[in-house]
N, C-alpha and C positions, 0 to 999 in steps of 0.2 A: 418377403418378410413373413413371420411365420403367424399365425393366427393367435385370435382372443385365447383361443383352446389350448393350442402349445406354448404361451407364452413364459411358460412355468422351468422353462430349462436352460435360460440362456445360464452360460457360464464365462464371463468376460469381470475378470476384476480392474477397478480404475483408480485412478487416483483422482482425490477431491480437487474441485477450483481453485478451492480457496490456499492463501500460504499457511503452511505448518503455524501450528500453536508459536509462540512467539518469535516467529521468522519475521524481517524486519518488510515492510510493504517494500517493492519493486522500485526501483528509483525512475524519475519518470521518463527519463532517454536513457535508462542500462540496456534494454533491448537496441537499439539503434547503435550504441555502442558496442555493443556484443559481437555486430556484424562489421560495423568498421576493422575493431581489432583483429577477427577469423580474417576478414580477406589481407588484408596488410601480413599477416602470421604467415599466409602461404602464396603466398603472391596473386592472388585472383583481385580482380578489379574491383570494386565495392560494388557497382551496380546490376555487376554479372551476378553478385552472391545474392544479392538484394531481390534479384528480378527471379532468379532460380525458385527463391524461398516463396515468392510471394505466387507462383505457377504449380507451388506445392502444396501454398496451408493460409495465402493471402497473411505471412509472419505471425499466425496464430498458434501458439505449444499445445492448448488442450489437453493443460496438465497434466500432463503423460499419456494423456489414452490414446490408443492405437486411431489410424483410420480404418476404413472401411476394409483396405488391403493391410494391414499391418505396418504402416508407416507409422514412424513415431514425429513430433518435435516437428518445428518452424522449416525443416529440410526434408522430412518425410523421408524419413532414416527406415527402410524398412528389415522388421524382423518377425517375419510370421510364425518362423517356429516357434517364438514366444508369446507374441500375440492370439495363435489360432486354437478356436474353440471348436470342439466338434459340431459341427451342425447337419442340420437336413437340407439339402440342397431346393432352391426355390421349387416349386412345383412339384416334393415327394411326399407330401402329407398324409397318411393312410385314408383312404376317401374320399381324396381330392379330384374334382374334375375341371382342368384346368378349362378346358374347351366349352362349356358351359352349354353344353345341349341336351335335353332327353332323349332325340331321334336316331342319337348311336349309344352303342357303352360307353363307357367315363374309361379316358385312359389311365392307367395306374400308373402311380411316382417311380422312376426308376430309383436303383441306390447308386449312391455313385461317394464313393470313401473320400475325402478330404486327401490330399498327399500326404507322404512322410516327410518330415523336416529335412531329412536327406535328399528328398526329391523336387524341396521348390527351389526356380529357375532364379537364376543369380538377381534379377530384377527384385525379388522378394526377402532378399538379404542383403541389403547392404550398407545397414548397418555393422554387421560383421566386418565386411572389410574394413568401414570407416576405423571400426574399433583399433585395425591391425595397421593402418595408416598416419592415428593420429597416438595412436599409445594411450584413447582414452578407455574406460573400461565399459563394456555396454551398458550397464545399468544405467550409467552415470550418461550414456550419448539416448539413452529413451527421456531419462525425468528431466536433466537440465538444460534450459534452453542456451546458455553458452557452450556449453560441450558441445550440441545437437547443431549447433551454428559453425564448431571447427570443424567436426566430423564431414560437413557437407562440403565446406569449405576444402579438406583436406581432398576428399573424391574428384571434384573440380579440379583442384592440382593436378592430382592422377590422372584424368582424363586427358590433357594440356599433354603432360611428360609421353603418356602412349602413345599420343596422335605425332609427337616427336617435333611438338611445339614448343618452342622457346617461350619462359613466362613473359609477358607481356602486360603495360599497363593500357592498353587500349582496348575496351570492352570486344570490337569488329576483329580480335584475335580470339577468341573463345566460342566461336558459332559450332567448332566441330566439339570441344569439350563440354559442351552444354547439350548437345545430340547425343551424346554419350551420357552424360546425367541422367537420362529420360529411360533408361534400360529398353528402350525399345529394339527389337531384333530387327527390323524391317527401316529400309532408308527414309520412307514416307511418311512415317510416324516421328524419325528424329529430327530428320526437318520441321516437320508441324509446329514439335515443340519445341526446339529450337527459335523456329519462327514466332510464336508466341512469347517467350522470353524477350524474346527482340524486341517486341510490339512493348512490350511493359517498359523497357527500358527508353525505346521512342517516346513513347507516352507520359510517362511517369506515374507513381500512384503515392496518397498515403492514406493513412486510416490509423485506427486506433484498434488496436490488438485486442484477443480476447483476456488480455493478461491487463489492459487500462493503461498501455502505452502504445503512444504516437507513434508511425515512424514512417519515412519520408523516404521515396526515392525521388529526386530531381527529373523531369524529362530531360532526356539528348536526342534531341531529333532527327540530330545530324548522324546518327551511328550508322555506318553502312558495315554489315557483316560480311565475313567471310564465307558464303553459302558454301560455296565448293569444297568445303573443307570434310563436309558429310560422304562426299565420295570415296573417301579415303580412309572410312571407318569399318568399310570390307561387310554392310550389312545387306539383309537380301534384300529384295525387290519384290514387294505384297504380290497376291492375285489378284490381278481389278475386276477380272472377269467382269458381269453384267449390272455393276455397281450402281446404286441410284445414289449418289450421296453429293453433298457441296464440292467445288475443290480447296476448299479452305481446311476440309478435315481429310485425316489420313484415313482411309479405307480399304477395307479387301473384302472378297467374296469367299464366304465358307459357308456354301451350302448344308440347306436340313432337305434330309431326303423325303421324297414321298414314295411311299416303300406300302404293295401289300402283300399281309402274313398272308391268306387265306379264312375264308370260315365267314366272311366278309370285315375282317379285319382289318386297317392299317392304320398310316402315322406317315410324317407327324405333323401332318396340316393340312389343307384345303385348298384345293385348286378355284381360282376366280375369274374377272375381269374387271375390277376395280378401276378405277372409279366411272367406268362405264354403266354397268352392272348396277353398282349402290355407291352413293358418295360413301368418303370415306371423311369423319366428322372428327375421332380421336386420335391425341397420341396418349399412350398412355404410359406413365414413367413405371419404370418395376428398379429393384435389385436383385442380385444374381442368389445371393447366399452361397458362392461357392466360387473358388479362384478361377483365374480365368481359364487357363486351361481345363479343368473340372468340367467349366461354360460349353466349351467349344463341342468337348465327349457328348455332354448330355444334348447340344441342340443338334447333332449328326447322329444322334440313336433314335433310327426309327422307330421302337416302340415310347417314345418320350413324347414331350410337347414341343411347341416349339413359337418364336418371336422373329419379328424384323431384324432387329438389331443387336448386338451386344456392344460395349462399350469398357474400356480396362482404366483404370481407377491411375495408376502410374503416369502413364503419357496421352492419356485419351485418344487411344486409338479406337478405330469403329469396324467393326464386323459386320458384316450383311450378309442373313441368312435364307430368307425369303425376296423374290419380287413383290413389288408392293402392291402389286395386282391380285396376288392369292391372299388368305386369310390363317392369323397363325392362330395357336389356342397356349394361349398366356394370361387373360383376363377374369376367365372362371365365369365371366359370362356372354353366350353364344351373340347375343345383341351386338355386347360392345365390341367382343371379339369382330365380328362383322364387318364395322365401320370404326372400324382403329387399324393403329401402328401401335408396336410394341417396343418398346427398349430397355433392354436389361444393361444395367450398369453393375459392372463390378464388384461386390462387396461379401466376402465369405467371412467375416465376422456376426455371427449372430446378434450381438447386442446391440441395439437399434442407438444406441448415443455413440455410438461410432461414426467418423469425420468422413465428409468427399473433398478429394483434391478440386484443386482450381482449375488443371488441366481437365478431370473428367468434366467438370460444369462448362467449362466452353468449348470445350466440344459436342458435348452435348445439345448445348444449345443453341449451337452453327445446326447441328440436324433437325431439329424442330423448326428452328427458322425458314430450310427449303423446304420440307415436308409439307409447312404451316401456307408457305406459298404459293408449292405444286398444287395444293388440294384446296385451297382456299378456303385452310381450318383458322378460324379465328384466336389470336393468339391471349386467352382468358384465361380463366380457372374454371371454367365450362367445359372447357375444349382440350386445354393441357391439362389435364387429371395424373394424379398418380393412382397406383394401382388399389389404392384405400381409401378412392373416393369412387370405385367401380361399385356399384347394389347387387348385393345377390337377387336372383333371377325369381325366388319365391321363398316364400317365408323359410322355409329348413334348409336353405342355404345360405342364409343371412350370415351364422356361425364362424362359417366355415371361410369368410371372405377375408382375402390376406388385408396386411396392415402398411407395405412398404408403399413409398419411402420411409416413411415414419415421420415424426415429430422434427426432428432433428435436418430434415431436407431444408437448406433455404433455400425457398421458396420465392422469398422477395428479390434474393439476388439474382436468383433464376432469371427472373422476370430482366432483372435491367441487362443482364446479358440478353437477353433475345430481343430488347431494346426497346419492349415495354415495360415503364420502372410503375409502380403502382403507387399512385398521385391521387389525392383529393378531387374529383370533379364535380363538386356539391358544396353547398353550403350548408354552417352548420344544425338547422330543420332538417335535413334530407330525409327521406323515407327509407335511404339505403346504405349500409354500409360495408366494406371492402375490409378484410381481417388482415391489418398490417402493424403486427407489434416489431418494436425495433429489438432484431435479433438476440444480438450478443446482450442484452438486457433482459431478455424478457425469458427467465429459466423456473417454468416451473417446475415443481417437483414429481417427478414419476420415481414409479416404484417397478421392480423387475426387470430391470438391466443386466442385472449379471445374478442375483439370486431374487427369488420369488418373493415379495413381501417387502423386500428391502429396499430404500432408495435411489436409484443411481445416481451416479457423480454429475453434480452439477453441468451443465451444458446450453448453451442458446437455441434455443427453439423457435418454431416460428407458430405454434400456437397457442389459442389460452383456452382457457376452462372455463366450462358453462353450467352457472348455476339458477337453482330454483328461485333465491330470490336475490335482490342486491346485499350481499353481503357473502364474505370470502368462505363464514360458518356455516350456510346455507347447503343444503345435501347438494350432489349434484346433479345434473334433468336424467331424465330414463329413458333408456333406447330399448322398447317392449320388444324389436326383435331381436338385440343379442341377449336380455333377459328379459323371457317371457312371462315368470313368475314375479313381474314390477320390483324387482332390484333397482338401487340406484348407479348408477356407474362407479366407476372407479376411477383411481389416480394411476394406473397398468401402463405400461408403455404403449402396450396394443389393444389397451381397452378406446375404439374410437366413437363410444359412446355420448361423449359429452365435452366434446375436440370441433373447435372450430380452426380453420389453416390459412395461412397466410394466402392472400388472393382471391380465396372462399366470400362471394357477395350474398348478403340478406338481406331483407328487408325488415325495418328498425318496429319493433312493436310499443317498444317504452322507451325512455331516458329519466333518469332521477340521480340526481348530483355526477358520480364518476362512474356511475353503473349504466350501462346498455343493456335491455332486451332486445333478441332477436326472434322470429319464430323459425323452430327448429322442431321437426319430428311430432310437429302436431303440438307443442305447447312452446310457452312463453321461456325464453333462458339469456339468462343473465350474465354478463362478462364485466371486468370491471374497465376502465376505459375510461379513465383520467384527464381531462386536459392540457394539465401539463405533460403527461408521458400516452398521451391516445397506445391506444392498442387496435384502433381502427379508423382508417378513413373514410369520410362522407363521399359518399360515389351518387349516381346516378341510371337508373335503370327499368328496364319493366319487370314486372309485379305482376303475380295471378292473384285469383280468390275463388271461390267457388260462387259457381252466377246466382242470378236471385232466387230465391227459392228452395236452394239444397241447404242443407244442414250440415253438409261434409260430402266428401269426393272419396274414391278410391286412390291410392299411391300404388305405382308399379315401377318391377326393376328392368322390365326391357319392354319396349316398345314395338307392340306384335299386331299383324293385322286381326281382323274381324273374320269370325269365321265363314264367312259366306265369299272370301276372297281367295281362299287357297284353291287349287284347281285339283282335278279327280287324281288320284294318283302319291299327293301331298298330303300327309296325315296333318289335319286342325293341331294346333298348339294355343295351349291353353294362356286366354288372357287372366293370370292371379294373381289376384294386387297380393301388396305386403300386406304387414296385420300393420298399419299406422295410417290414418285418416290424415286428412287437409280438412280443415272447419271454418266454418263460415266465419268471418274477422278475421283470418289470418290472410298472413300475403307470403308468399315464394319468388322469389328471385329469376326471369325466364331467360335459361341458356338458347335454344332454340326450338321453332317448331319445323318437327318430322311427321311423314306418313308412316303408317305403321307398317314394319316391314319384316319379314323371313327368309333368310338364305337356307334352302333345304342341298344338303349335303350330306348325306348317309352313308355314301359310297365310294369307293375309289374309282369307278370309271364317272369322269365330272361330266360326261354328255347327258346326265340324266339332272343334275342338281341344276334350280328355280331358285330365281327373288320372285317372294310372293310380297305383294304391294298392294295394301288395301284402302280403302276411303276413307277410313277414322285415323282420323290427327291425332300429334301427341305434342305435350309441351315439354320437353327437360327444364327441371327444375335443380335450385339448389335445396336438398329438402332438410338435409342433418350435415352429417360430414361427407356422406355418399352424395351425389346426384341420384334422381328420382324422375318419374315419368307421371305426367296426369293426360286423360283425356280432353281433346279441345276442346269437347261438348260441353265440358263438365264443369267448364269456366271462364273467366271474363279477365279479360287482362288490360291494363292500365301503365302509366310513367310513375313511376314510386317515386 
């Protein structure tokens, strides 16, 4: 996601939530009708169309706006030539160091061009076809969710008639036409999703749309599909090569090289032995900014950076670019880099209120779940970070630190797919609270979506806004290091100045009627938090302060040993707090305590690179929207 600094460019137009000036409210099962009718219209089952949709968008419209990959509508009707905005691809931002070290040069952003509308792969058009299938006109298959419901409906069809299937009214005949919906090129991926369609239709689901209607698929338990039907769709067979991945998700191996230029140059990552070496503590969520193919160019160019993972927005397939043992540089800072995993998710849409399918989220989150296992990373908001709650490393690279997932990630459903759902564990005294506003309700307003200044389209969010005092008027708090001239924040999409996020635990400093303070970046901030509509849950947890005696504490963005611990040979790196203090009365939220530690790697021959491992502890904290580091000396920790 591109930074506080670039945020000024996005160019994505949307359409509003809300219905046109006097368009009549939505009746309250037309949507559930919508879908009966498409599947009866073209002969597809109703739970097959049902189970499709909801593996696409959970039957969500998002009144017209694209996803993340240019999907439109409840079917994820995709058309990126219309959808795609130029952008800069994750990690090219002039001055960026993704790698986050001082001990080598800062790798530079490669360029790498968005494709031509002529050149994205049929998976990113198909809307077009739908259009040519159902005789609907494209505009009309992006804004309206009955069109948007034939259109998918009609593809379905088509899929059925190529595989040289008779229509059928029994769901267990459509296993290969629904592997075919998923435009995946590779057999592993259409199974996957396939498979997961299935499971929906086993299971059943309903909910209530982002549009404020119900709608219901029944479980059938009993549906045994047709698997073998995938064999006969003539797709290739991934590389598995040396994969570390679930087998619940589709994977293949597409290595990033370690390649050196000369001069002591290379790329584009770090040879290890993880988790031998240094545990490995993070995963950390990213997005791509750039299609997937785009993905794949820049994490196989050795002068680039480079991540674990990649991830495609369509059918949730997963890519594995690194062993988990080496260390990539996707974090921006060398710490976390260190003791993380990285996964970039699919999304070349620059404008951050742009949608994730349901496919990429569970799959996604099948990965974090072994990863969370293998490593014995605790499955929190401590530990699953996205890449906007990573700290810059010292104060003048505070700036510069990206903003994705953004606002718009949910976060809460994250969680209950990885099958911790984020639950009250407190009563209501508690000293701590868990940032859990219910989604599809809770929209605040951001500005710089699509033009600078101006609001973007309505959309569910997962977090809220923190202000100076209880009240909505009230400035909002100051983040002294993205404005060090004591600005207040902003309402920016990527200003995460003054953003608390779903999952995100504090410790409670006030309560007064529907208003919570928390402490955040050294002072008291205020969110509103209703009773009847909480925007957070009472949790439980420990709590620092600064011990008896101090007045305030130092904050740091990485946690580095003492200099009397590196050994001769290993140049000292400097312990330099942020400019924001921890003060006495306040409390922080404690993720865990580490030894302070440095992986020195300078070079490409790795027989020379040390973990330097020193005797000064550190606590991770929750300190603003970032995670933050205190010394253990420096404090006294307590049950909030």
């Amino acid at each position: 996601m591109l930074s506080l600094a670039a945020s000024a460019a996005l160019l994505l137009p949307l359409l509003s939530g809300a219905p046109p000036a006097g368009a009549d409210a939505p009746v309250a099962d037309s949507l559930q009708r919508q879908f009966a009718v498409a599947a009866e219209r073209h002969g597809v089952p109703r739970s097959v169309l049902l189970a499709v949709s909801y593996l696409q968008s959970r039957w969500d419209g998002h009144a017209g706006a694209p996803s993340v990959s240019g999907g439109y509508g409840p079917m994820h009707l995709t058309d990126a030539a219309t959808a795609l905005a130029r952008s800069v691809p994750h990690h090219s931002e002039d001055g960026e160091d993704a790698r986050g070290d001082a001990a080598r040069p800062a790798r530079a952003g490669a360029e790498a061009a968005l494709p031509a509308p002529e050149e994205l792969p049929a998976r990113l058009r198909t809307l077009e076809r739908a259009s040519a299938l159902s005789g609907i006109p494209a505009e009309e298959l992006r804004t309206s969710t009955a069109a948007n419901i034939e259109g998918g409906a009609a593809l379905l069809a088509a899929a059925q008639r190529e595989a040289g299937l008779a229509p059928s009214a029994d769901p267990a005949d459509w296993y290969g036409a629904v592997a075919r919906y998923s435009g995946a090129d590779d057999a592993a991926t259409a199974a996957a999703y396939a498979n997961d369609v299935f499971d929906v239709i086993r299971t059943g689901e309903e909910r209530v749309t982002d549009s404020g209607q119900r709608v219901v698929l029944p479980a059938d338990p009993a549906v045994a599909p047709e698997t073998g039907q995938v064999a006969a769709l003539g797709l290739r067979a991934p590389e598995r090569g040396p994969v570390e991945c679930p087998v619940t998700v589709a994977c293949e191996w597409i290595p990033a090289p370690y390649e050196e230029f000369g001069d002591g140059d290379y790329g584009n990552h770090d040879k290890a032995d993880r988790p031998v070496s240094q545990s490995i503590d993070y995963i950390v969520i990213h997005d791509t900014e750039a299609t997937w193919d785009v993905t794949l160019k820049l994490v196989q160019d050795p002068a680039y950076v480079s991540w674990q993972y990649s991830l495609r927005s369509s059918d949730g397939h997963v890519a594995q670019h690194l062993p988990l043992k080496d260390v990539g540089w996707h974090a921006g800072n060398w710490y976390v880099n260190a003791k993380s995993v990285g996964l970039e998710h699919e999304g070349f849409l620059t404008a951050p209120d742009s949608w994730y399918t349901e496919a990429m989220y569970r799959a996604s989150a099948r990965l974090v779940r072994y990863l969370a296992k293998r490593y014995d990373i605790p499955l929190d908001r401590q530990h699953v970070i996205g890449h906007d709650n990573v700290p810059g490393t010292v104060a003048s690279s505070i700036r510069g630190m990206h903003t994705d997932p953004g606002p718009y990630w949910d976060w809460a459903h994250y969680f209950r797919l990885l099958g911790r759902p984020l639950t009250p564990s407190a009563g209501p005294a508690a000293g701590v609270v868990t940032i859990r506003p219910e989604y599809a309700g809770n929209r605040p307003v951001y500005t710089g979506c699509a033009t600078a200044g101006e609001a973007c389209a309505p959309h569910g969010s997962g977090a809220v806004r923190l202000h100076t005092a209880p009240s909505a008027d009230a400035p909002l708090v100051k983040d002294v290091g993205l404005r060090p001239g004591g600005q207040s924040s902003t309402t920016g999409v990527n200003d995460t100045g003054a953003r608390a996020s779903t999952g995100q635990s504090y410790a409670v400093a006030e309560r007064r009627g529907d208003w919570t303070a928390i402490w955040y970046l050294g002072q008291k901030a205020w969110f509103h938090n209703p009773q009847a509509e909480p925007t957070a849950v009472n949790a439980r947890g420990l709590v620092l302060t600064p011990r008896e005696g101090l007045a305030e504490v130092p904050v740091y963005g990485r946690a580095y040993p003492e200099a009397s611990a590196y050994p001769a040979g290993v140049p000292v790196q400097a312990v330099s707090p942020l400019p924001y203090r921890l003060l006495a009365g306040q409390e922080y939220v404690v993720g865990h305590r580490t030894p302070g530690e440095y992986y020195y790697a300078p070079v490409f021959d790795s027989s020379g690179h040390k973990v330097v491992r020193g005797q000064e502890e550190y606590y991770q904290i929750q300190f603003g929207h970032r995670i933050a580091f205190v010394k253990a000396a420096d404090v006294r920790v307590h049950q909030g």
